[in-house]
C-alpha positions as a printed Julia matrix, in Angstrom:
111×3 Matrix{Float64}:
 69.37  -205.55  25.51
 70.77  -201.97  26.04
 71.37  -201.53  30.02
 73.81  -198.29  29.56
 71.39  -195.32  29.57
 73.19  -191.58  29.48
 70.26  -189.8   29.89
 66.53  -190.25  30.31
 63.79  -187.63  31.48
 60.11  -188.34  32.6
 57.7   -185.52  31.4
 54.3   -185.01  33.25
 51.93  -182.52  32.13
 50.36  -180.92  35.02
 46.6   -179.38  34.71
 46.4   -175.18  34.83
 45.74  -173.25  38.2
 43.96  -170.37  38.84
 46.26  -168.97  41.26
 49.42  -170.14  42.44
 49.55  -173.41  44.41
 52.01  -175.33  45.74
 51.95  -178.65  44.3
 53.79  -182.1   45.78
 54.64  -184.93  42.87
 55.41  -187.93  43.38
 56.59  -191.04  41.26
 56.02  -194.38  42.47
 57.07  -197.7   41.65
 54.45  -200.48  41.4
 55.2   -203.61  42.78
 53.31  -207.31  43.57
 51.08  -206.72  46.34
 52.94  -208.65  49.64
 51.44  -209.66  52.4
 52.45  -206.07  54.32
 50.32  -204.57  51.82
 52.82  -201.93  50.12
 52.27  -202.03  46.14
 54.87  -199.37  46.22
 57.96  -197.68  46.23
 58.43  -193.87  45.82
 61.0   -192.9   43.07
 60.96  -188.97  44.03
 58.91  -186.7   45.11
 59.3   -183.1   44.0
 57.19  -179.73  45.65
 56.41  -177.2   42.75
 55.57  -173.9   43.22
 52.87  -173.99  40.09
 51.24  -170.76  38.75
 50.55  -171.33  35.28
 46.6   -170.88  33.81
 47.83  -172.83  30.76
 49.11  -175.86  32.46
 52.9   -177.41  32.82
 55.49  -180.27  31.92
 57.66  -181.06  34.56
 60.57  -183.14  33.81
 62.14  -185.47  36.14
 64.95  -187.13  35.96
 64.71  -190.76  35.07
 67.88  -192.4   33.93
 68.43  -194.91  36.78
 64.76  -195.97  37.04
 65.16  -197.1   33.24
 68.91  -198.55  33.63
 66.89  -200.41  35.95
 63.71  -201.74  33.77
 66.32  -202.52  31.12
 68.35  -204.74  33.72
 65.48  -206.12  35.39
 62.4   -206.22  33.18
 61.1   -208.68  35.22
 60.45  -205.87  37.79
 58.73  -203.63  35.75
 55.13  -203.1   36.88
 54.99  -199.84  35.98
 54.62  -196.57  37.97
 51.97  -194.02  39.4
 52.22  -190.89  38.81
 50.35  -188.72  41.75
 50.52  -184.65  41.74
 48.2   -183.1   44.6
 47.44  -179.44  45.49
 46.61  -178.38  49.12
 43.64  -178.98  48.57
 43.66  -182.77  47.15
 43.05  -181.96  43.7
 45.14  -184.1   41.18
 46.81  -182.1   39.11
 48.53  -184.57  37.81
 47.4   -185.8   33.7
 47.57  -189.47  33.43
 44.68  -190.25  31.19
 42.52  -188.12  28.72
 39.59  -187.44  29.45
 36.55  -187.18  27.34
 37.1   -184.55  24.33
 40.92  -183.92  25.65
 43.49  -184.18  22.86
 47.4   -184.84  23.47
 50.18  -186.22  25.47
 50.01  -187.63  28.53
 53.29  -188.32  29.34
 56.87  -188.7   27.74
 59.75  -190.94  28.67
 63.22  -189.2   26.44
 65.98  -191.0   26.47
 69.79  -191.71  24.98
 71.49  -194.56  24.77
């Protein structure tokens, strides 16, 4: 199993805005469900300044969450992928919806 990663990036695709918002990401590590309740561990959280009417990737950095996965895989639940407005609204593309072609998200990376 390859554990040496050089570099790794985590695209999301973030829906269009009107106007510019200010928009707070956040990456999270799923976990087994304990008895304090947390199914959870934040990765990173980035605030974007977003202002585009066509939408936007945003890379993030993801080499040591994969060095991780590929020395652990036992620990790999996954991970959420949460991108809010002001207002609540998730800006965030995790799943197509009906009629919606494309991407939804791309893990690059070099071994």
């Amino acid at each position: 199993m390859f554990t040496k990663v050089v570099k790794a990036q985590l695209w999301v695709y973030l829906r269009p805005v009107q106007h510019t918002s200010t928009v707070y990401l956040q990456i999270l590590r799923l976990k087994p469900v304990t008895e304090e309740g947390s199914k959870h561990i934040r990765i990173r959280s980035l605030k974007i300044d977003l202002h585009s009417r066509l939408g936007h990737w945003q890379s993030i950095d993801f080499k040591h969450v994969l060095q991780n996965w590929f020395k652990q895989p036992h620990n790999n639940w996954g991970i959420e992928i949460n991108a809010f407005d002001p207002n609540g609204n998730d800006l965030a593309v995790t799943s197509l919806g009906p009629g919606a072609e494309g991407l939804v998200g791309i893990i690059s990376y070099s071994l």
